[in-house]
N, C-alpha and C positions, 0 to 999 in steps of 0.2 A: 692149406685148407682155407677156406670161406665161413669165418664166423658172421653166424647170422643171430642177432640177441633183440629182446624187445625193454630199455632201459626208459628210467625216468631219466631227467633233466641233470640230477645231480648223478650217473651212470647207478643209479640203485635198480638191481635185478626182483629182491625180494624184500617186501613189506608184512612186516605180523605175520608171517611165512606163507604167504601169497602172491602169489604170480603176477607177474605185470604184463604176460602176455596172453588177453583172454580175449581181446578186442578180433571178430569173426574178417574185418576190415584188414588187420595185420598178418593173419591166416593167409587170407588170400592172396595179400600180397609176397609171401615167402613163398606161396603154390608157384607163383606168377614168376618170380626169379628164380626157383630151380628149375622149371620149364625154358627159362631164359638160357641160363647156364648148363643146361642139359644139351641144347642144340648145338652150343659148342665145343662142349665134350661130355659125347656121349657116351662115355662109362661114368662119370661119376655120381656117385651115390649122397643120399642124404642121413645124415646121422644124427641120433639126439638120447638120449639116458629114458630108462621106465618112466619117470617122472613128466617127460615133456608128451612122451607117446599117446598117453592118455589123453592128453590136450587135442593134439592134431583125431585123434578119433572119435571123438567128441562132439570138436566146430566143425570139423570138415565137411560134417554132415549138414553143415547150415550154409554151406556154399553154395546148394542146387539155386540158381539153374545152372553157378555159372561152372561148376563141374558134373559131364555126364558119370554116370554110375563105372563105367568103364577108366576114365580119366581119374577117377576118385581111389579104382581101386586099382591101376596103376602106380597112382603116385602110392596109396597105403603099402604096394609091396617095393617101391623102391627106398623104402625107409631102412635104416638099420639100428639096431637098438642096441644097446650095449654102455654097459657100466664104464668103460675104457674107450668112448668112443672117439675121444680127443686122439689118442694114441694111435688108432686104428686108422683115421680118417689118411686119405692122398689129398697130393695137391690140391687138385680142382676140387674135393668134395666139399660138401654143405656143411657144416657143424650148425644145429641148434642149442642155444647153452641160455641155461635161466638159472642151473645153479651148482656151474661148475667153474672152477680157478681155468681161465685159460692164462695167469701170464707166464707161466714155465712156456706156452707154445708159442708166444712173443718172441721171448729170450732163445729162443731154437732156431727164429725165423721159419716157422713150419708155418704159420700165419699171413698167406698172402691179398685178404682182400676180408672184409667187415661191413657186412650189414647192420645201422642200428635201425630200428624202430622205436621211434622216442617219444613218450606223452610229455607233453607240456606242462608239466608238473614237476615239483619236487619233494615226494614222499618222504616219510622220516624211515626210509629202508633197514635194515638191517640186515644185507647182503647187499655187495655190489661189485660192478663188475671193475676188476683190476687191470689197468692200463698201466707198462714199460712208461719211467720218467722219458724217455728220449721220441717215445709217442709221435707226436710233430711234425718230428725229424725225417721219418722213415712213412708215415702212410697220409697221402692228399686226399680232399675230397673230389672225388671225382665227379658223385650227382647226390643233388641235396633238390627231395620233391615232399610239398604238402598234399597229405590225405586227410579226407575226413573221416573220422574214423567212429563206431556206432556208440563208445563208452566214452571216449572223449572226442571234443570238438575238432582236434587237430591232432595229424600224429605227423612227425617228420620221420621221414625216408632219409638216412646219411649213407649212399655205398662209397666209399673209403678203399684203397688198393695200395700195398703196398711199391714206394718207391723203388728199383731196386739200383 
């Protein structure tokens, strides 16, 4: 699987129990890289918990122009939603996770590739996302890109692929 997460600086997912992925900038760019990764394999799917779905149908709606109604309502049904969607997910598919334990799927090696989207910040979170001490070792950065993003001035882009 393809974790895709939107963290602060110090890997904090959730603040005063709020989302760190609300920025319409980071949206588009997750639209932008499952369309990426769909071309290259196209069965897999995008997964994300009741929690996150609300999110995407939301902002997504503030993406016009730069998704048609068709495109928009595409990607809404290649979504899959599910309490267990860590579990369920294949290889190539998407994971979005804001406020779930992925390091049991570290420790499995079911984790082949990570998207952060990172605000320039370091909130006092009270959830964050857990990273394998040998981390490092096993996943390079492959492409590290600045956006600017509408709620903060800079978000970095880190995709990360596991060594194998």
């Amino acid at each position: 699987m393809i974790i895709v997460s939107c963290i602060t600086n110090n890997y904090g997912l959730l603040f005063n129990n709020r989302r760190i992925a609300q920025d319409r900038t980071i949206l588009e760019l997750v639209y932008k890289q499952f369309i990426h990764f769909k071309k290259l394999h196209p069965d897999i799917q995008f997964f994300m918990n009741k929690y996150s779905y609300k999110l995407f149908l939301t902002y997504l709606n503030n993406l016009n122009p730069i998704l048609s109604k068709k495109e928009y309502l595409n990607f809404i049904k290649s979504i899959i939603v599910s309490d267990s969607f860590l579990d369920e997910a294949g290889q190539y598919d998407i994971c979005f996770v804001e406020c779930n334990d992925t390091l049991p799927y570290f420790k499995s090696n079911k984790v082949i590739g990570i998207i952060f989207y990172k605000w320039n910040n370091a909130y006092p979170c009270d959830y964050f996302f857990a990273l394998p001490s040998d981390f490092t070792q096993h996943f390079i950065l492959q492409k590290e890109t600045k956006h600017i993003g509408h709620s903060h001035l800079t978000i970095l882009e880190e995709v990360l692929r596991h060594e194998q």
